[in-house]
N, C-alpha and C positions, 0 to 999 in steps of 0.2 A: 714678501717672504715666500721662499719657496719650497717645495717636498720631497724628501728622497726616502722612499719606501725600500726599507732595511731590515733584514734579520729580526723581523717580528714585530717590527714599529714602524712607525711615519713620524719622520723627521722635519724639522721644520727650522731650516737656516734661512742664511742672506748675507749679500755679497756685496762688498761694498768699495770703491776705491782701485787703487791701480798700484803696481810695484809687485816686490816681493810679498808672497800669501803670510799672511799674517793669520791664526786660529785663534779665536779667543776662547776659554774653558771656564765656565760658569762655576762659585763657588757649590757649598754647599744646599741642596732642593733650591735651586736659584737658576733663572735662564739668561738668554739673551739681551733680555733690559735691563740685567744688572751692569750692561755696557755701557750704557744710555751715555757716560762720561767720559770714554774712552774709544766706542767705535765713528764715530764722528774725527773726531781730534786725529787719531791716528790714521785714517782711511784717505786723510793726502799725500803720506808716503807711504802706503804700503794698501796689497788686496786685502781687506780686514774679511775672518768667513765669523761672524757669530751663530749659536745654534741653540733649540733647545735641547738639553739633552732627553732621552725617551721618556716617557711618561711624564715628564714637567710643563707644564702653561701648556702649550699650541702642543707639540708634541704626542703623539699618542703611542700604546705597547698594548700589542696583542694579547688575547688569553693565552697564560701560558709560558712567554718569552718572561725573561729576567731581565734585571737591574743591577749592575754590579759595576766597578771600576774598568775591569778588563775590557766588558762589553761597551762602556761609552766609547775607550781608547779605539777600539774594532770598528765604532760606527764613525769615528771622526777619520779610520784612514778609508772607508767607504764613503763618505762626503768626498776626499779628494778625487778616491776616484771616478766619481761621478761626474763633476767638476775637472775631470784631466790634469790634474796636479802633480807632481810626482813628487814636489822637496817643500816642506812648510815649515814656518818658522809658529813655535807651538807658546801661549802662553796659558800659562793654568792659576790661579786663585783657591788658594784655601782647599777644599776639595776637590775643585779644578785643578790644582798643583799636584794632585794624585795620580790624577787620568792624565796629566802632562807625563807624569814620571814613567806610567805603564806605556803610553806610548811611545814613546824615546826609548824601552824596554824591549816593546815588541816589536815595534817600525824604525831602527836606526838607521836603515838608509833613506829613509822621507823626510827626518828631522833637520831638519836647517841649523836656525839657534833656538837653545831653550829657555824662556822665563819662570822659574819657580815664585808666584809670590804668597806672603802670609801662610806658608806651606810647611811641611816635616816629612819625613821619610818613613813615620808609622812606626809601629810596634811598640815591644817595649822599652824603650829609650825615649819614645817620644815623648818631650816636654810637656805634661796635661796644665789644662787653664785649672782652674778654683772648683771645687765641687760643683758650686750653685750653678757654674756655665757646664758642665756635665751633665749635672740633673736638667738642665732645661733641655739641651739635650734631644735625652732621650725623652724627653714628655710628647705627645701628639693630643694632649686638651686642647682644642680650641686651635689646630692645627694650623685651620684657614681663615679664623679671628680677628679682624682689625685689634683688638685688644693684645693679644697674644704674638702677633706680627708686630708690634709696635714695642710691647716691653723688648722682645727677644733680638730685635733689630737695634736698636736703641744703646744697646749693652755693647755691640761690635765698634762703636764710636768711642772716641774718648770723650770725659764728660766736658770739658772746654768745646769742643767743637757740635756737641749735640745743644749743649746751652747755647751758645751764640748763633749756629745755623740749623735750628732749627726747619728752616723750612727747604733743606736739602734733604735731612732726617724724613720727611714727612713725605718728601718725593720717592725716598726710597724706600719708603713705607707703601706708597701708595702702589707702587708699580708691583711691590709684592703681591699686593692685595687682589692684584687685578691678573695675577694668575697663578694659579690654584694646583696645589701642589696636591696629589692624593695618599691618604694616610700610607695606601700601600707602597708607594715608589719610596714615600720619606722613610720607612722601615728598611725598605732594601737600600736606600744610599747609607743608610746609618750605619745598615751592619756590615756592607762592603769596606766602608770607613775604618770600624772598631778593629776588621780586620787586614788593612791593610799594612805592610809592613816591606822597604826597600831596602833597607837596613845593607844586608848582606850584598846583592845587588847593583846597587847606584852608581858606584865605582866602575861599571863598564860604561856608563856614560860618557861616551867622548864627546858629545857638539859642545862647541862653545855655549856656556849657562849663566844667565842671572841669575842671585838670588836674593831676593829684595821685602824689607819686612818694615814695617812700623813700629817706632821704638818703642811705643806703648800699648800693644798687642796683647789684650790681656787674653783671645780667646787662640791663639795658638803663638803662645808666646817666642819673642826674637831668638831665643837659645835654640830655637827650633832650626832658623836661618842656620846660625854658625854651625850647627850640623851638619845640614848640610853641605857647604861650604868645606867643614873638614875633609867629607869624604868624594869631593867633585874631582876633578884633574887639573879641570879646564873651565873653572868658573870665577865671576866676582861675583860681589856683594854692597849694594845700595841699601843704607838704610834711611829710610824718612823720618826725620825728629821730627817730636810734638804728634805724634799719628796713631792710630790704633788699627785694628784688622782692619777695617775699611780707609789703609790708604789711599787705595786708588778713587776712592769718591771725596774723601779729605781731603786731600794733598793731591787732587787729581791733574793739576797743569806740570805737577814736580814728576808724580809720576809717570805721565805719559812721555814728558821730557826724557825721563831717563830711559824709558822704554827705547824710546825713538833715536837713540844715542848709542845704544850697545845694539840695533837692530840694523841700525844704518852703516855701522862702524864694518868694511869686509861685508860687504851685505852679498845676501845669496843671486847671483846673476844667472841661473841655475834653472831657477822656479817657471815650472809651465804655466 
C-alpha cells in the first residue's frame, strides 16, 4: 500500500493488475477492503487503483482540511495524476456512486466508462430506505463496536444470504472492524451524502454508464437505478436477482462478470 500526500490528507492506495485503469470507490465510511471480492478477480483484466478515502482505516486528514463528496472526487483525480494516468474507468458503490457521479462531473475528459452501483442521484427525489435504516444512520453509538458493525452491516444483506453465509457476513464484518472509522469523518460523509443531489446535472454525462442494483436493496432501493437510467443518454442497466446492497459481495462472481463485460466491451486503448 502506497501514500500520496494530498490537499491536507495522506492517502493510502494500491495498484494492482495490468490493462485499462480501473478506480474502485468505496461505499459508504468504508475503504479499500470493502474490495477484498472484487479487486483480486478483476485486476486480471484490468489496472484495478483501490484507495482509502481521507480520514478512513490507513488514510489520514489534517487539522483543518474537510471531508466532502467533491473533495474525495479531487483526490481520486490527484491519485491519477500521481500515477500518470490521464483516462480511468471509475466505479463507485453506494456512496462511492456519488463521488463517481462528481467526478464524471468535474473530470469528463479523464472518465473512460462509468459504473454507478446500489447508487441515486440524491436529492429530493431520491428513493429513501425505511426509517429504521435512516435512524441507524445517522446514530454514531458504539460507532466502532463489533456490536454495532455487525447489527448495522448485517441489514445491507438480504436475510437468505446473511442466514446461509454467514461466515462471508462475518468477514465483512470483521474487516470493518479492523478499520476504524472516526466519529468525525462519519459526520462529514453523512452530511455530504444528505446533501448531495445530481438531479439537474447527470444528464451532461456522456461516457458510456452502468447502472447496476440488487433487486432486493432494501437500503437504497432499485427505483433509485431506474433513475438513473431515465436520466443517462448513454447507459444500461444490470440487475442482480435474489441480492441486496451488498451485491457485489453476494452475487460477487455475477457481478464482477458483469463488470468485466461492459468494461471490456470497446474497451479504452487510451489509458496511460
Amino acid at each position: 500500500m502506497a501514500i500520496l500526500e494530498v490537499h491536507g490528507a495522506e492517502i493510502h492506495y494500491e495498484v494492482t493488475g495490468n490493462g485499462d485503469t480501473l478506480v474502485l470507490v468505496p461505499g459508504f465510511a468504508s475503504g479499500a477492503w470493502s474490495w477484498e471480492w472484487q479487486a483480486e478477480a478483476l485486476s486480471t483484466d484490468f489496472r484495478v487503483i483501490t484507495f482509502d478515502p481521507r480520514g478512513i482505516a490507513r488514510s489520514q486528514v489534517h487539522d483543518g482540511a474537510g471531508i466532502s463528496i467533491p473533495v474525495i472526487a479531487d483526490d481520486i483525480a490527484s491519485l491519477l495524476d500521481h500515477l500518470n494516468i490521464q483516462r480511468a474507468n471509475v466505479l463507485g458503490i453506494s456512496f462511492g456512486g456519488f463521488v463517481a457521479q462528481e467526478f464524471a462531473l468535474r473530470y469528463p475528459e479523464r472518465l473512460g466508462k462509468l459504473v454507478l452501483a446500489s447508487t441515486s442521484f440524491g436529492g429530493p427525489n431520491h428513493v429513501a430506505p425505511p426509517i429504521e435504516v435512516l435512524t441507524a444512520f445517522s446514530s454514531t453509538d458504539g460507532l466502532n463496536s463489533a456490536d454495532r458493525i455487525r447489527r448495522y452491516i448485517t441489514t445491507a444483506f438480504t436475510p437468505n444470504f446473511a442466514r446461509e453465509h454467514n461466515d462471508v457476513v462475518d468477514r465483512f464484518c470483521e474487516l470493518r472492524e479492523n478499520n476504524l472509522v472516526p466519529e468525525t469523518i462519519y459526520r462529514q460523509q453523512l452530511a455530504s451524502a444528505m446533501s448531495f443531489n445530481t438531479e439537474e446535472q447527470i444528464s451532461t454525462i456522456q461516457a458510456p454508464t452502468l447502472v447496476i442494483t440488487g433487486a432486493d436493496d432494501t437500503i437504497v432501493p432499485p427505483q433509485n437505478s431506474y433513475n438513473l437510467l431515465e436520466r443517462l443518454d448513454n447507459a444500461e442497466m444490470s440487475v442482480i436477482e435474489k441480492a441486496g446492497h451488498m451485491a457485489f459481495v453476494e452475487s460477487a462472481s455475477e457481478f464482477n462478470r458483469i463488470i468485466k463485460e461492459f468494461l471490456l466491451a470497446n474497451s479504452l486503448k487510451s489509458n496511460a
